[in-house]
DRENRO-994852 format. One record per residue: x, y, z of N, C-alpha, C in turn; residue in one letter. Coordinates in steps of 0.2 Angstrom, whole numbers, plus 5000, padded with zeros to 4 digits. Atoms other than C-alpha are relative to their C-alpha. Layout:
BEGIN
XYZXYZXYZa...
***
This chain:
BEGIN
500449945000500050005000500450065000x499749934998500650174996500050065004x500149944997500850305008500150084999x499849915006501650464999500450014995x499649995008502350524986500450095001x499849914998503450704987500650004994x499549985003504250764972500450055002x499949954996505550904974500549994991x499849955002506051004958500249934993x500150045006505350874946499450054995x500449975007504750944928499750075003x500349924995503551104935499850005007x500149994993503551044951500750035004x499550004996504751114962499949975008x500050034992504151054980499449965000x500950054996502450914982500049965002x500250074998501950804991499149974999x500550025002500550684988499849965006x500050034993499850595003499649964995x500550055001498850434997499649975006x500350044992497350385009499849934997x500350085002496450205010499649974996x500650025005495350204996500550024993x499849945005495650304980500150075000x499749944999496650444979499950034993x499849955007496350584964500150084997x499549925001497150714958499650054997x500549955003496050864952500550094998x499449965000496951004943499650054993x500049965008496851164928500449974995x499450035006497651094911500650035002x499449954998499551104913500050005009x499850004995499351104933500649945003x499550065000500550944931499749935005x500350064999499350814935500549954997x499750065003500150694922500850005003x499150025000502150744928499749965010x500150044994501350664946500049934998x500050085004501050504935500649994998x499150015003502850514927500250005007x499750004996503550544943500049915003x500150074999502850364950500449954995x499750055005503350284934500850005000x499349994997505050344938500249975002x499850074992505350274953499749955000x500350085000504550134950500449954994x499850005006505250104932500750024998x499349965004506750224930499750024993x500149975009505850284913499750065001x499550015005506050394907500850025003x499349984997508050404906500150074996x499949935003509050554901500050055008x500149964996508950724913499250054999x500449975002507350774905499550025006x500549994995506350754922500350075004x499849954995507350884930499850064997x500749935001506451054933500650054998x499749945003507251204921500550055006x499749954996508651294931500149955008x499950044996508851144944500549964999x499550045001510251044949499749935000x500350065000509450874954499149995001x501050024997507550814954500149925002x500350034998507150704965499149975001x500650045001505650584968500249945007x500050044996505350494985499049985003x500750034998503750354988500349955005x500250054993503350275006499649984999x500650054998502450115007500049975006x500350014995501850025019500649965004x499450064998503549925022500550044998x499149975004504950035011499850084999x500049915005505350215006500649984996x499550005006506250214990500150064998x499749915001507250394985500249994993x499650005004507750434968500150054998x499849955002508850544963500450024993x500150035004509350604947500450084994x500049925001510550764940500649994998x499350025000512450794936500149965006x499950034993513250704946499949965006x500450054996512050614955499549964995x500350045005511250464949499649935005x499950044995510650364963499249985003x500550004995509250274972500349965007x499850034995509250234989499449965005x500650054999508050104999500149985009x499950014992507750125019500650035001x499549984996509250245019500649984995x499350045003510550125011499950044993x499649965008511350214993499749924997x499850035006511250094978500450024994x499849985005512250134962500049944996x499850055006512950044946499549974997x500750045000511149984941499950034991x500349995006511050054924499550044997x500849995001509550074914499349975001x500350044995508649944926499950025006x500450004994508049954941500249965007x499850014995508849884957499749945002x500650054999508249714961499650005008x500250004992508149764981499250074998x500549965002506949904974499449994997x500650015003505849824962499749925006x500450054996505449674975499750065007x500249984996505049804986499450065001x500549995002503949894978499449964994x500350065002503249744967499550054995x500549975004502349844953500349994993x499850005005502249824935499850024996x500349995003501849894920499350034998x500850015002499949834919499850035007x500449974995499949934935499750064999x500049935004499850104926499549994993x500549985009498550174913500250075000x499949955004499250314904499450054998x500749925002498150484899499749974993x500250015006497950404881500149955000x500050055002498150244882499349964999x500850034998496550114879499649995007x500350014994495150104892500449945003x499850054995495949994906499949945000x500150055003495749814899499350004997x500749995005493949854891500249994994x499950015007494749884876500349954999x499450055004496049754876499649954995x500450065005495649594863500449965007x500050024996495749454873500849985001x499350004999497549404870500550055004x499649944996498149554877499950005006x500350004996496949554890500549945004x499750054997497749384895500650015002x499449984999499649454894500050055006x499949934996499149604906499849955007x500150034994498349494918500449955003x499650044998499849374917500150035005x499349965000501049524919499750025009x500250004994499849564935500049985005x500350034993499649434945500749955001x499350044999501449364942500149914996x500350065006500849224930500549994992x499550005007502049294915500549925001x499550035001503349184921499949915000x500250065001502449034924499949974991x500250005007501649054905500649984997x499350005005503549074898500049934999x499850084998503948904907499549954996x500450065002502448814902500050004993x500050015008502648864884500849964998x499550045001504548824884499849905001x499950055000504148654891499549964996x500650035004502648624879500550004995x499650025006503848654865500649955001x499450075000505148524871499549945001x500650095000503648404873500049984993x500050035005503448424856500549984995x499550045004505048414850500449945003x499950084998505348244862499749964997x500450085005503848154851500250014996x499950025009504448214835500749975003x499250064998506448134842499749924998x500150064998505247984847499649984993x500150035007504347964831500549974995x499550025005505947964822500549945004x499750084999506747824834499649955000x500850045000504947734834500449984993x499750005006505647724814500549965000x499250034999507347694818500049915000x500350054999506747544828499949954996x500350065006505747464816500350004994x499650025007506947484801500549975002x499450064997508347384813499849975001x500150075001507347264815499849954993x500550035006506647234798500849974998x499450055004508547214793500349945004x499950054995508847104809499749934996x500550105002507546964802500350024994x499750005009508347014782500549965002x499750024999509846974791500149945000x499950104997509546794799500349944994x499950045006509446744779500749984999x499449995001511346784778500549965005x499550014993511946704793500449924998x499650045002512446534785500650014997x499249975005513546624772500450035004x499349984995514346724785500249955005x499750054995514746574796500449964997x499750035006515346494779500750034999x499549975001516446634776500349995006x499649974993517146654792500449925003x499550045001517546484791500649974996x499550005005518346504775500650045001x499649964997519346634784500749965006x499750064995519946504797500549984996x499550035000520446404786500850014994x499549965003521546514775500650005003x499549994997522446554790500249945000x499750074997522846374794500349994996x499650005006523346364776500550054999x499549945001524546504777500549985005x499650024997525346414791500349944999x499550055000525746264785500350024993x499749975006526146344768500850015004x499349974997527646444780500349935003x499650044998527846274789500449944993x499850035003528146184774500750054997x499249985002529546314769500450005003x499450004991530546304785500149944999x499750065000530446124783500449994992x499750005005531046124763500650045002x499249964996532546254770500349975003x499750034994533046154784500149934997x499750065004533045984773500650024996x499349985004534346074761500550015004x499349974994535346144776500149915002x500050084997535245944781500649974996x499850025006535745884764500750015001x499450005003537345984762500249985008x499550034995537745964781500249945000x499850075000537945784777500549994996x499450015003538845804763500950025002x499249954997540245934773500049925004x499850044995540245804786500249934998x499550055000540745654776500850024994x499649975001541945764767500650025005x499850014995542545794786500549965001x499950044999542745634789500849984995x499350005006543845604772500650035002x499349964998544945744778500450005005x499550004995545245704793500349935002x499550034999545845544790500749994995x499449975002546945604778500750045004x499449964995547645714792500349975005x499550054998548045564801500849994996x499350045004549045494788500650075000x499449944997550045664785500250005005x499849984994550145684804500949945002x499950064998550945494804500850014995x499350005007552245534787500450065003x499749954994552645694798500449995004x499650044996553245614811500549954997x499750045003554245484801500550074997x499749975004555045634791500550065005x499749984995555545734809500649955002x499550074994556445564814500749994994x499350015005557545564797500250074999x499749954999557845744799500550035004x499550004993558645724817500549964996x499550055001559545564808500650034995x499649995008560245664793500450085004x499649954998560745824804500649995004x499550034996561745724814500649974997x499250025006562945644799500150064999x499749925003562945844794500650025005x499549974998563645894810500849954999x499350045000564945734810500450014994x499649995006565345774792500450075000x499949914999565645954795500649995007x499550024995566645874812500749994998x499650035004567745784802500550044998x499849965002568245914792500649964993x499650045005568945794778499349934997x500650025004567945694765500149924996x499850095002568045494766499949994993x500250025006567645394751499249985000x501150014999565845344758499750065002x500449944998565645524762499350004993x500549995004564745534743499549985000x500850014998563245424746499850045003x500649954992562745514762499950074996x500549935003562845674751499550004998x500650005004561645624739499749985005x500550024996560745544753499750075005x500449944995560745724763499550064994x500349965004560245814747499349974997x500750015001558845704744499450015007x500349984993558445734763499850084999x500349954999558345894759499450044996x500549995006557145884745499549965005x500550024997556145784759499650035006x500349974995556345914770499650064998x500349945004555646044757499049965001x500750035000554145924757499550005006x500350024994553945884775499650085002x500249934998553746084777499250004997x500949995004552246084764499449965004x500550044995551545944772499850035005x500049974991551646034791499550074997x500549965001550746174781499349974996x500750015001549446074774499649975003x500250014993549345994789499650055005x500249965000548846154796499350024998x500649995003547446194784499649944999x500650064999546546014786499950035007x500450004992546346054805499650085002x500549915000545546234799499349964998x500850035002544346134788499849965004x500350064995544145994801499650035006x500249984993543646124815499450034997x500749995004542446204801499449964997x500450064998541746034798499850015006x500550014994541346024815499550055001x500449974998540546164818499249994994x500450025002539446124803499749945001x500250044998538945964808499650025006x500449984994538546034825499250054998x500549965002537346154815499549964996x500450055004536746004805499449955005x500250024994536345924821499450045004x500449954997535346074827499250024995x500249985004534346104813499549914997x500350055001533945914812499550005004x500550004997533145954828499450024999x500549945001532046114823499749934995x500150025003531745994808499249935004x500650054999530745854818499450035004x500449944997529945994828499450034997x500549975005529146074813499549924999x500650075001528445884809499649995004x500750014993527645874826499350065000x500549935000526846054824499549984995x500550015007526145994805499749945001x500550064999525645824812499450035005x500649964997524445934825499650034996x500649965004523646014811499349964997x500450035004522045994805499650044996x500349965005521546084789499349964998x500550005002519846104785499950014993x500249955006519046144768499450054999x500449955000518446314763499549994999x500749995001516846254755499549965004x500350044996516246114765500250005007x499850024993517146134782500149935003x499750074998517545934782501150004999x499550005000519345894787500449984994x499650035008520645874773500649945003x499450035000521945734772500750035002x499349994997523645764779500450014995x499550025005524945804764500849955002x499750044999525845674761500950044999x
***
């Protein structure tokens, strides 16, 4: 309920107060007495409209505008340098071209509270839509209205969502049952797939094992080559020794002939016999060197042998892996025979 109203040095007012009593309160006045700036004045402070300094009175610094209700007095002031309202004393600022939210809950008024000097008679005239927006705006209905529309428009656009998975639905299943038809050939396939892979494996195990028979093959050939060589290097080792024992024998007549120092008549055998010694001893050397070179190859045999050996293992290894197999066939999925 409002209690007063007291402009001060608003439009042609410079000093009034308005006292409101308990019923209706009405203003009576000559044209120009400033009836309507008592109605601007209220819209003000209640509104902040209009903005600008136009409210203030010709040749004034600030126009103010102050209304007591039944619970609050709200101050507005309004001029250089002042721009302010204040509510039970306390200042406000920074509020812009709005209105205070401590303000407008405390005076709780809105728009449709106000009829204008030329506006339409007071909902008489309105059409009824309007009617209904004023009565919202009145009774604090607007916002409810807003909500119920928003959420009527998301109702209707949740059924149209759900018509369109309602759809969805029924086309994934229609291809679910289309599907079922297919479900042999894809079990077919996917058997065909299996057994590719199984085929690719013994494919690879078949070439490890053709590899490792040839690695076999020639191992056996080095190793009876081996064999050859090293009883060969027997025997050299044996003419060897034989060839040291007559090299001791022959350097020993050298020294005594060289002792001597005079040249019997059976000295000339022995010559011949040291000079074909020493054509023995030319040989014995090659031998000692190709003696040598068999215990190179005889140690490289070995280690081939030991590889032949190693590889004969892998080799029966891979056989036990290919005897666990058991290939299918792509079109029937019945076992195949084992290759021979």
């Amino acid at each position: 309920m409002w209690v007063r109203l007291k402009l001060v040095n608003f439009q042609n007012h410079g000093k009034l107060t308005v006292p409101f009593g308990p019923g209706v309160t009405t203003l009576v006045g000559k044209t120009g007495a400033g009836k309507s700036a008592v109605v601007r004045a209220l819209r003000w402070v209640c509104f902040n409209r209009p903005s600008g300094n136009s409210m203030v009175a010709h040749g004034a610094g600030t126009a103010m505008v102050s209304l007591v209700t039944a619970t609050a007095k709200v101050v507005r002031k309004k001029g250089p340098g002042a721009n302010v309202y204040a509510l039970d004393g306390n200042k406000l600022v920074a509020f812009g071209a709005d209105v205070p939210d401590l303000v407008a809950d405390a005076l709780s008024v809105g728009p449709a509270s106000f009829q204008r000097q030329h506006d339409p008679l007071f909902w008489i005239a309105l059409p009824p839509a309007e009617l209904t927006k004023k009565f919202n705006e009145l009774t604090g209905m607007a916002d409810a209205v807003r909500v119920k529309a928003a959420l009527t428009s998301k109702d209707k656009k949740l059924a149209a969502e759900g018509r369109v998975l309602e759809e969805s639905v029924k086309e994934l299943r229609r291809l679910l049952v289309a599907g079922k038809k297919f479900a042999p050939l894809i079990a077919a396939n996917r058997r065909a797939i299996e057994t590719g892979e199984v085929a690719a494996k013994m494919a690879l195990s078949f070439a490890r094992l053709s590899k490792l028979s040839k690695e076999a093959s020639g191992t056996k050939e080095s190793l009876k080559s081996a064999v050859a060589l090293s009883d060969g290097l027997s025997a050299v080792r044996r003419a060897g020794e034989s060839l040291i024992a007559v090299e001791r024998t022959i350097a020993g007549v050298e020294k005594l002939v060289r002792d001597a120092q005079v040249v019997p008549a059976w000295v000339g055998p022995w010559l011949e016999a040291f000079a074909a010694w020493a054509a023995e001893r030319d040989l014995s050397a090659f031998a000692y060197a190709r003696r040598g070179l068999l215990e190179y190859l005889l140690d490289d045999t070995t280690k081939e042998y030991k590889a032949w050996r190693t590889a004969k293992r892998n080799l029966s290894g891979v056989a036990d892996e290919l005897a666990g197999l058991t290939p299918t066939c792509p079109a029937c999925g019945s076992p195949m025979p084992s290759p021979s």
